[in-house]
Backbone bond lengths (Angstrom), bond angles and torsions (degrees), N, CA, C in turn:
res aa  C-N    CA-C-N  psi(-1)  N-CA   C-N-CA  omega(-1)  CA-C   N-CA-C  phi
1 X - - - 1.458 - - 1.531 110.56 -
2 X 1.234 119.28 169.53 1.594 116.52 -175.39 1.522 93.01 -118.47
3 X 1.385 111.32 130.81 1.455 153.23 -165.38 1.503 106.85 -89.08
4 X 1.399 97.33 151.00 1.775 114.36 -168.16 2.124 83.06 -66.85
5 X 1.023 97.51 -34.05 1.955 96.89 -164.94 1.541 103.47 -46.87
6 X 1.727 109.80 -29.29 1.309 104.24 -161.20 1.293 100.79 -65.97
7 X 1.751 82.62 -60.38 1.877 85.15 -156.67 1.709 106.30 -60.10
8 X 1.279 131.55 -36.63 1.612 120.22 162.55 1.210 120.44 -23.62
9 X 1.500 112.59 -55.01 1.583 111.73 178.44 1.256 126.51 -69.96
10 X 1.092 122.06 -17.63 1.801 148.56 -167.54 1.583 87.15 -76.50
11 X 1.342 123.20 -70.97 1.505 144.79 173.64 1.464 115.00 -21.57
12 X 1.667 79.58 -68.13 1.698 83.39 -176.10 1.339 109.77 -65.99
13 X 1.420 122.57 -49.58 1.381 122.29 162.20 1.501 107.31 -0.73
14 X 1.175 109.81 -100.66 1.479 146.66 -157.45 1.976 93.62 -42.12
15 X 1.097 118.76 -31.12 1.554 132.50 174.21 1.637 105.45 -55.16
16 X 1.189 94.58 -69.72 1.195 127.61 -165.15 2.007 129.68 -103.13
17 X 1.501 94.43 39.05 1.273 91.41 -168.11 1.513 111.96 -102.71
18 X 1.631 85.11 111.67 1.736 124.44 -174.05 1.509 119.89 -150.10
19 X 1.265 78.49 154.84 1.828 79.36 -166.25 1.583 79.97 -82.33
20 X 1.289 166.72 -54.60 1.205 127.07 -144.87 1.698 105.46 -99.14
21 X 1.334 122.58 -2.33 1.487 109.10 157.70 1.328 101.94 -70.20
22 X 1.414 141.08 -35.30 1.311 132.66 -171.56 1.165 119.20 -71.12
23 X 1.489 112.44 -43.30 1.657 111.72 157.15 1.474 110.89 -25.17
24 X 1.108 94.17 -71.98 1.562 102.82 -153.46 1.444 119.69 -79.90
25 X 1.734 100.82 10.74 1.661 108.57 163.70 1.268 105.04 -112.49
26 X 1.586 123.09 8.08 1.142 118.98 178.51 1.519 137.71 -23.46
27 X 1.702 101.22 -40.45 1.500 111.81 -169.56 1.512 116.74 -77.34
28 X 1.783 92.67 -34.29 1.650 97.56 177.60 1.655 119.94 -73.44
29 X 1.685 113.28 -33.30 1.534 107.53 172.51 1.406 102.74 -55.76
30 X 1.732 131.92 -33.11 1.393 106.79 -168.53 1.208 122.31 -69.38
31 X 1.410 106.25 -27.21 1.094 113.64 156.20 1.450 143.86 -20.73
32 X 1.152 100.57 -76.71 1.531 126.43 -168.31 1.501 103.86 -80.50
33 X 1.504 126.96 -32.24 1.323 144.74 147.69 1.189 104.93 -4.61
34 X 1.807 84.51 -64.49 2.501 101.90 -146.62 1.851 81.03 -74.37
35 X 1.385 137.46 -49.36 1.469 117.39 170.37 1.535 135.38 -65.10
36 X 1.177 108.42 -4.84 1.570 106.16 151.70 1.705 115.65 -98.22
37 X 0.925 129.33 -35.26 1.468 130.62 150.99 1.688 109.47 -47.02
38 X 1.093 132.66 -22.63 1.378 125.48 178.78 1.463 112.78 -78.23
39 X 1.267 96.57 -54.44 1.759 125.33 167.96 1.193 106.07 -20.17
40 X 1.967 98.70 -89.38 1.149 119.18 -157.28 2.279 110.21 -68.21
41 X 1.344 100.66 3.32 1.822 107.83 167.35 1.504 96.37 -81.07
42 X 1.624 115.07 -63.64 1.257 94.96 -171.59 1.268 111.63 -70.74
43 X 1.202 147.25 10.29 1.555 130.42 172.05 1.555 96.74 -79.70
44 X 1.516 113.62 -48.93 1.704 98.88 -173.74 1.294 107.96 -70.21
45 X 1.155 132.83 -10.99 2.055 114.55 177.36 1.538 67.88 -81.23
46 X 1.375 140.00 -94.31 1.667 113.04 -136.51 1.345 119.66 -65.40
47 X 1.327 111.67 15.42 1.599 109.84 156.07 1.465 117.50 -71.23
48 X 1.575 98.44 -46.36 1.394 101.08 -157.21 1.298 122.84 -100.98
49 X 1.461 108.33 24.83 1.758 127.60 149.23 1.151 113.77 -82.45
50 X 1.663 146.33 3.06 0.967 127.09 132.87 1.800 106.15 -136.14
51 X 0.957 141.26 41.60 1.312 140.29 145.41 1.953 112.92 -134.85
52 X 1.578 95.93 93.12 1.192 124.00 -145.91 2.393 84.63 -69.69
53 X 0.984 97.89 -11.20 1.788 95.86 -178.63 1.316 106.37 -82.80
54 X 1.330 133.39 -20.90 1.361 125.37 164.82 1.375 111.92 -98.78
55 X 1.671 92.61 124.50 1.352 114.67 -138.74 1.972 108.30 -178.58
56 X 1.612 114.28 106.63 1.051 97.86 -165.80 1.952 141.61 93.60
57 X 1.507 69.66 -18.98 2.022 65.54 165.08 1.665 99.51 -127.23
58 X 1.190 127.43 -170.89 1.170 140.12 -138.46 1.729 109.86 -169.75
59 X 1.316 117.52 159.41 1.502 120.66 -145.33 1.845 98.89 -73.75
60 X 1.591 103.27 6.08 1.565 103.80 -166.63 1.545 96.59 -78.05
61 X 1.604 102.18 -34.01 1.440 127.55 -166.00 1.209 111.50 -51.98
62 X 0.987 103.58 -54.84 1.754 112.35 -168.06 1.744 103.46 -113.39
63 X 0.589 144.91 20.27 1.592 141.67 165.02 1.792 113.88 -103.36
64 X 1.419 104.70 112.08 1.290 122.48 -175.28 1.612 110.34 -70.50
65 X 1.354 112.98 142.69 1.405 116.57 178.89 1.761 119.39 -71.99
66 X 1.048 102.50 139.07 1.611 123.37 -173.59 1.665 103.09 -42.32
67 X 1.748 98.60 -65.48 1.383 123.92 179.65 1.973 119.02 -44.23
68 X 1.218 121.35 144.43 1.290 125.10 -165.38 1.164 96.96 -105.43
69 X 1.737 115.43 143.83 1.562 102.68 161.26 1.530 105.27 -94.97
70 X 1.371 117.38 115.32 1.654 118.53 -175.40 1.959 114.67 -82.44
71 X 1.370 96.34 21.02 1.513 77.79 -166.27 1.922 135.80 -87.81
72 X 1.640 68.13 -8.99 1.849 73.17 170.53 1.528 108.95 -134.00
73 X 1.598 112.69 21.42 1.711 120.76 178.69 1.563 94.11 -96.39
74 X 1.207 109.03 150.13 1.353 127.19 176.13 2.090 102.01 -86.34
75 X 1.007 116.23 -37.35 1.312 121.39 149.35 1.661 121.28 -50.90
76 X 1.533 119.16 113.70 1.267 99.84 -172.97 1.536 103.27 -134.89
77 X 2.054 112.61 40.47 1.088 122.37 166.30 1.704 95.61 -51.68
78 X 1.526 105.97 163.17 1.474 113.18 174.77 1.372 131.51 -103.94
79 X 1.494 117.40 -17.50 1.421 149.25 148.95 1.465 130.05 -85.97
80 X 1.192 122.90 128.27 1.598 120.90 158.35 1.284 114.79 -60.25
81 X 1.257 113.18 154.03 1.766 123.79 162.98 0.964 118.11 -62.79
82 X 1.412 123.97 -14.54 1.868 127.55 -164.52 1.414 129.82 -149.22
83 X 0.999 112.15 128.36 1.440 118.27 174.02 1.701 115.77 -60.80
84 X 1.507 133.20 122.40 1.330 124.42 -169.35 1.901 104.91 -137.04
85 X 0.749 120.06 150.10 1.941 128.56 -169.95 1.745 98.88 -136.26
86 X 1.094 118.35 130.33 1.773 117.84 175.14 1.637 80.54 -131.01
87 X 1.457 109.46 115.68 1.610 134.89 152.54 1.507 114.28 -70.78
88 X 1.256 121.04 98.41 1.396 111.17 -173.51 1.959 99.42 -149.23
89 X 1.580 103.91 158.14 1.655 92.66 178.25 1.565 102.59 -72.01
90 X 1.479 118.82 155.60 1.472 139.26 -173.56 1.932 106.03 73.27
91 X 1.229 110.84 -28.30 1.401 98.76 -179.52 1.806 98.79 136.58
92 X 1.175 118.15 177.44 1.763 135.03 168.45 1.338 92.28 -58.29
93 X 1.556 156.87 -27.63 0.989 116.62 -151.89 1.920 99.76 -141.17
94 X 1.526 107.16 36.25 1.322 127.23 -168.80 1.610 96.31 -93.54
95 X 1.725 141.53 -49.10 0.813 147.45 -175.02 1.158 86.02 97.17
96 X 1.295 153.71 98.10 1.554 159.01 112.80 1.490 104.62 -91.76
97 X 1.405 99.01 -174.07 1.483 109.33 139.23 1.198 139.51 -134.67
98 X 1.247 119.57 167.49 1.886 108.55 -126.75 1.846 87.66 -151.16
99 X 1.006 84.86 -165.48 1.449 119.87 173.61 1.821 117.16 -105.18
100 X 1.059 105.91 164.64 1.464 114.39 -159.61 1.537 107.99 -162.90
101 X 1.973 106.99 115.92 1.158 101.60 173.46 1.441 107.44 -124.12
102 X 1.763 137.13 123.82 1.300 145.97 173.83 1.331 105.29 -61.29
103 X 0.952 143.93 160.53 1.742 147.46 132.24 1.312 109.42 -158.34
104 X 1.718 101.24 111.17 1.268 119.39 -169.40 1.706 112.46 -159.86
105 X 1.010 132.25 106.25 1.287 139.53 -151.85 1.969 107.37 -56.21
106 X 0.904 131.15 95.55 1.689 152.41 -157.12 1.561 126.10 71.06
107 X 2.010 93.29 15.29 1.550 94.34 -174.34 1.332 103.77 -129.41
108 X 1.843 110.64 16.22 1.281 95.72 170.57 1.433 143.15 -92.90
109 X 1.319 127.91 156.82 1.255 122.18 177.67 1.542 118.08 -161.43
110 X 1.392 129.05 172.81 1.339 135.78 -166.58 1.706 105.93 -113.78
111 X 1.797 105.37 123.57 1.694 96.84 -164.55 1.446 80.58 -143.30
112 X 1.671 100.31 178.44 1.160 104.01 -178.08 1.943 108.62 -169.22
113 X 1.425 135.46 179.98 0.805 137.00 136.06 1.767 91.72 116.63
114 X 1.252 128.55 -151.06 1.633 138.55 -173.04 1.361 105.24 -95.84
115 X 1.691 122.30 114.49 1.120 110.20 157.78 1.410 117.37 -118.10
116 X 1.395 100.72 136.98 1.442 119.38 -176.32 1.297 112.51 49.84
117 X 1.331 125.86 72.40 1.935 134.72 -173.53 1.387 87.86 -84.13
118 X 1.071 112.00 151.45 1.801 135.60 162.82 1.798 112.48 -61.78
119 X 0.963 96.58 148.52 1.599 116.97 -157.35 2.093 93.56 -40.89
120 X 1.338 108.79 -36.26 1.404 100.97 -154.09 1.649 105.98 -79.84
121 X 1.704 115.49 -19.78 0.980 123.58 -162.28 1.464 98.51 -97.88
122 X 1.329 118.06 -40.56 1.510 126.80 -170.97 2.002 92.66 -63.27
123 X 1.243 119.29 -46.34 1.888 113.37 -177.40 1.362 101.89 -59.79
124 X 1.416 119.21 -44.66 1.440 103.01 175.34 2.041 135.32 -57.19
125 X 1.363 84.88 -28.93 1.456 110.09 173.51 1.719 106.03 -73.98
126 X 0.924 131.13 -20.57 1.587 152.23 -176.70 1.490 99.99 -89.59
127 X 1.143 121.64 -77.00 1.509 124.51 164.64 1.180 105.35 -31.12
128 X 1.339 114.61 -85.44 2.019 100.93 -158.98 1.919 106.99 -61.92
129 X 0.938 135.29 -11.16 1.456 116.82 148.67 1.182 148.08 -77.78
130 X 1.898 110.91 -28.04 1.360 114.06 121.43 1.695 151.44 -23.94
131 X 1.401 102.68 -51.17 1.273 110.38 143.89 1.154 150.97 -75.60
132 X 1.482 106.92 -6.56 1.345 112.89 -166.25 1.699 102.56 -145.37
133 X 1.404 113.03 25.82 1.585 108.13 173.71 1.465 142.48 -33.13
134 X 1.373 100.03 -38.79 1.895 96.93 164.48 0.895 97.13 -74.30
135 X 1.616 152.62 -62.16 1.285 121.00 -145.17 1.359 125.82 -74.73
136 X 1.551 99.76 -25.46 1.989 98.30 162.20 1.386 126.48 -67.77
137 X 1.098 114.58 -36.01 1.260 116.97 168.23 1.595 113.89 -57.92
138 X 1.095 121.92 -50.16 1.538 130.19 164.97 1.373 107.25 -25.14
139 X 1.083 94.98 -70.30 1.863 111.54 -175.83 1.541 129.30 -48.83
140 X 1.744 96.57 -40.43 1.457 106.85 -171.29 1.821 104.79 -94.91
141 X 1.864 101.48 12.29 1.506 92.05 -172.33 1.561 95.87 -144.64
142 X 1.252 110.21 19.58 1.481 134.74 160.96 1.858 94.78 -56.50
143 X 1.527 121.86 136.10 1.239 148.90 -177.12 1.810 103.48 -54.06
144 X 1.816 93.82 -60.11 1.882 94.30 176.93 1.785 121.35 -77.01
145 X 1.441 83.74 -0.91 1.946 86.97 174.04 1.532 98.22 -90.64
146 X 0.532 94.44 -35.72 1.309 98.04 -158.05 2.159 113.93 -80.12
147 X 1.436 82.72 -31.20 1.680 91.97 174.03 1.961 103.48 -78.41
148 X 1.312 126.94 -1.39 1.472 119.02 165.80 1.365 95.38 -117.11
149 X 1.286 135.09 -46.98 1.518 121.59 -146.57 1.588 117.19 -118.29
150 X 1.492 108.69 -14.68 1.750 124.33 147.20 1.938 85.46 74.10
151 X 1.522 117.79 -82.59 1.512 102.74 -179.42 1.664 117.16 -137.41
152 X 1.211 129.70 -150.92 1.376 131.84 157.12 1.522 122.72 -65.02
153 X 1.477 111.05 125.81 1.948 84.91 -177.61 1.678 91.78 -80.79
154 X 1.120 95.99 137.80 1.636 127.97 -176.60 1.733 108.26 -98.08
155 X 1.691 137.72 29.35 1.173 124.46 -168.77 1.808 108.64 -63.32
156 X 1.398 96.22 -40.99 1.583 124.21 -168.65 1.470 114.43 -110.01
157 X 1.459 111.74 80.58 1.678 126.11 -174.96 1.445 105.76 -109.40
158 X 1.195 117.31 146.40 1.699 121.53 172.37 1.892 87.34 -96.37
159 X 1.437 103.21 145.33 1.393 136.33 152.59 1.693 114.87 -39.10
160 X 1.591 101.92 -75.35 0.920 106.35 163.49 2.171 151.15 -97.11
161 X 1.142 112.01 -139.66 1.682 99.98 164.41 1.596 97.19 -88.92
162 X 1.446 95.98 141.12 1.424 106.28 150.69 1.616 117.98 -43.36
163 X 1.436 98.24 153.28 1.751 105.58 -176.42 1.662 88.50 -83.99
164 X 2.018 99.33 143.74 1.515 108.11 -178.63 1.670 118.18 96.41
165 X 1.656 107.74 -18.65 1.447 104.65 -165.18 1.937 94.54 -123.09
166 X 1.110 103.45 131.92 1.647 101.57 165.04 0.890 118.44 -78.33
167 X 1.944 91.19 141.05 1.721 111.76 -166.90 1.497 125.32 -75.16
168 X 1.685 99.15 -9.92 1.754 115.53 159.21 1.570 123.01 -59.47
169 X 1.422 109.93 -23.85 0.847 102.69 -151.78 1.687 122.80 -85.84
170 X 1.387 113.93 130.92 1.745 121.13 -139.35 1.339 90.62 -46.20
171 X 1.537 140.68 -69.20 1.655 133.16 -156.62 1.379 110.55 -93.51
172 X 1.501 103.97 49.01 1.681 112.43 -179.35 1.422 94.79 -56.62
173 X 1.370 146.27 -61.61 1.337 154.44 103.38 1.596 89.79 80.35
174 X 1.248 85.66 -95.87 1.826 114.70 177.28 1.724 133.06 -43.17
175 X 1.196 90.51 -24.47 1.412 102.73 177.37 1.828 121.62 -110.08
176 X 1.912 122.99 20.94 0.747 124.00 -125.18 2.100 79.25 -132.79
177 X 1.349 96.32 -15.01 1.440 120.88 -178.44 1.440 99.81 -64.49
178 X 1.421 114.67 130.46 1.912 129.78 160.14 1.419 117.72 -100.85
179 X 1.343 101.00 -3.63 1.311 116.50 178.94 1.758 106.70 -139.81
180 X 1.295 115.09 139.75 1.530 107.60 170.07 1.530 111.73 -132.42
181 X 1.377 103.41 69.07 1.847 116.56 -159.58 1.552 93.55 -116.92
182 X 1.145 116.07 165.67 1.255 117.37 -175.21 1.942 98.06 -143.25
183 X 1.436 115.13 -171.60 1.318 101.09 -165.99 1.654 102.84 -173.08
184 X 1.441 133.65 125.24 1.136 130.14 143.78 1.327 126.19 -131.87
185 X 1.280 124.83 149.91 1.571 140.84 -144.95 1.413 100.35 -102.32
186 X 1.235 110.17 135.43 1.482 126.95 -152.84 1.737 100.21 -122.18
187 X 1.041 139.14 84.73 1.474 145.21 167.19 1.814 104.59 -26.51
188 X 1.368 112.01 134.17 1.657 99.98 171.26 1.516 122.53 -61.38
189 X 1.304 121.40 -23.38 1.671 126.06 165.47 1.540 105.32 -47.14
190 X 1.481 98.54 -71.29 1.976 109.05 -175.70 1.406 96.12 -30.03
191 X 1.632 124.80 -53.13 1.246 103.32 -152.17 1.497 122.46 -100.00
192 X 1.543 89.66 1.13 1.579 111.67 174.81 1.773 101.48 -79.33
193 X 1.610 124.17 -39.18 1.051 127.05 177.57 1.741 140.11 -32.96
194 X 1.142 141.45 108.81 1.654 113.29 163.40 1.078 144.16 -30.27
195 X 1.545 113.73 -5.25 1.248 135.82 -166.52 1.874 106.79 -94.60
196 X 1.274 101.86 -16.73 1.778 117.49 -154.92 1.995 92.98 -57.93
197 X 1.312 121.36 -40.30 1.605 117.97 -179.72 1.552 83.86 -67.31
198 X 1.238 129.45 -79.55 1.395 88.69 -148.08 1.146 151.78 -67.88
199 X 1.702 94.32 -22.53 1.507 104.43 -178.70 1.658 109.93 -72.67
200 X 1.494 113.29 -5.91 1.478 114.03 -172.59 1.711 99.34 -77.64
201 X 1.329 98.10 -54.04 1.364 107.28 173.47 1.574 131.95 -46.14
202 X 1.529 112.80 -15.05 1.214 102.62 -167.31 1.965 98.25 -119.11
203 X 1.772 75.24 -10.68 2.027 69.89 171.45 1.264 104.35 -78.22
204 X 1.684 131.96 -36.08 1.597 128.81 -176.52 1.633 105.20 -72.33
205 X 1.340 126.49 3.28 1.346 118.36 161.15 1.467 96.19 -77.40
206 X 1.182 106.82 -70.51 1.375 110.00 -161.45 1.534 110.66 -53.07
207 X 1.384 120.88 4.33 1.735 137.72 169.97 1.350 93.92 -75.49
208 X 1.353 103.20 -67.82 1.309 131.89 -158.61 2.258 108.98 -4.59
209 X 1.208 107.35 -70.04 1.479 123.40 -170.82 1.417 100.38 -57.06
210 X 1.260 114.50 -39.85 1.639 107.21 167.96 1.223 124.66 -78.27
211 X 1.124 127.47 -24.44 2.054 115.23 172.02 1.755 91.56 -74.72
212 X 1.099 121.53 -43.71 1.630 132.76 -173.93 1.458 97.50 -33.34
213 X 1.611 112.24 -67.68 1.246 120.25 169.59 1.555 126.53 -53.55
214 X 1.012 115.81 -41.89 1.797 103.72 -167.27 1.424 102.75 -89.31
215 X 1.799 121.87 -19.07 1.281 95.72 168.39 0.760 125.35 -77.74
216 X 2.221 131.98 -39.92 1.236 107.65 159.97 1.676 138.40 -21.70
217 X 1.202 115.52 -27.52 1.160 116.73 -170.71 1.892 108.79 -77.97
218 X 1.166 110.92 -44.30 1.342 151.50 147.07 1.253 100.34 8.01
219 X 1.381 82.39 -68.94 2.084 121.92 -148.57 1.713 98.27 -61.20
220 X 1.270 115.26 -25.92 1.395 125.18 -177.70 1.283 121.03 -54.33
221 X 1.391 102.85 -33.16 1.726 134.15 177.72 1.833 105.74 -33.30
């Protein structure tokens, strides 16, 4: 489970974000580290009792670095506020879509799926819903999808049809996404809770049919 220590340190973080307060909390981030690294192992074994593709990587895989790259943010804190894990086949940095865990003290939450794929991967993701319109829709309006993740996060929408796809076409709608991530908001109790494996676990089932889907599409690659 993830510990009051974390989010304390996350906190203070966010106070104090410097590389030489961080120095000198060095011992406690490792800390709190080895319990989000614990976490995020058991999230991939209970991933991968029913998403048989995660498989083979390990919490190194998918756990995002602390450190910021400041070089083109006008922000040039040196740390993030949050600890983050993307469960996906090959690892966080394979381009699938995966799973997604936030932990960040009033910013956490449980997400998942492709964010922001490169032009060649995102047409393929366009294609298989094109081709296959009821069944995404099925998926994204399925009862347990819908009781964690409600719709597509939509930050990054085109106006119009994608180039290549007709503008007749009935679920132009659907294909209009730059992102195909989804998202639910995690209260700091929930994630302070004993409860945080399971209910994480049973919202990435209810993910489940959608990474299923966009990697097939993927797979085309």
């Amino acid at each position: 489970m993830i510990t009051q220590e974390v989010f304390d340190f996350l906190k203070e973080l966010k106070e104090n974000n410097t590389r030489e307060w961080f120095t000198s909390h060095k011992k406690t981030y490792e800390q709190v580290k080895k319990t989000v690294e614990a976490f995020i192992t058991q999230l991939i074994e209970g991933i991968h009792t029913f998403d048989s593709e995660i498989v083979g990587i390990t919490y190194k895989d998918c756990m995002f670095r602390i450190n910021r790259d400041v070089r083109f943010s006008n922000d040039k804190s040196p740390y993030k506020n949050n600890f983050g894990g993307f469960v996906a086949k090959g690892g966080r940095n394979a381009m699938n879509s995966g799973y997604y865990l936030h932990i960040e003290p009033e910013g956490s939450f449980i997400g998942g799926g492709i964010y922001m794929p490169p032009a060649d991967r995102l047409k393929l993701i366009r294609n298989e819903i094109y081709f296959n319109a009821d069944e995404f829709k099925k998926i994204i309006n399925d009862k347990d999808f819908i009781n964690y993740f409600k719709e597509i996060w939509d930050d990054a929408k085109l106006k119009n049809a994608p180039k290549d796809f007709p503008k007749d076409f009935a679920d132009i709608d659907l294909l209009k996404f730059k992102n195909y991530t989804v998202i639910h908001k995690l209260e700091d109790k929930q994630l302070l809770s004993p409860d945080l494996f399971n209910y994480t676990i049973d919202a990435f089932k209810a993910m489940y049919p959608l990474n299923h889907f966009l990697n097939r599409g993927l797979s085309n690659m």
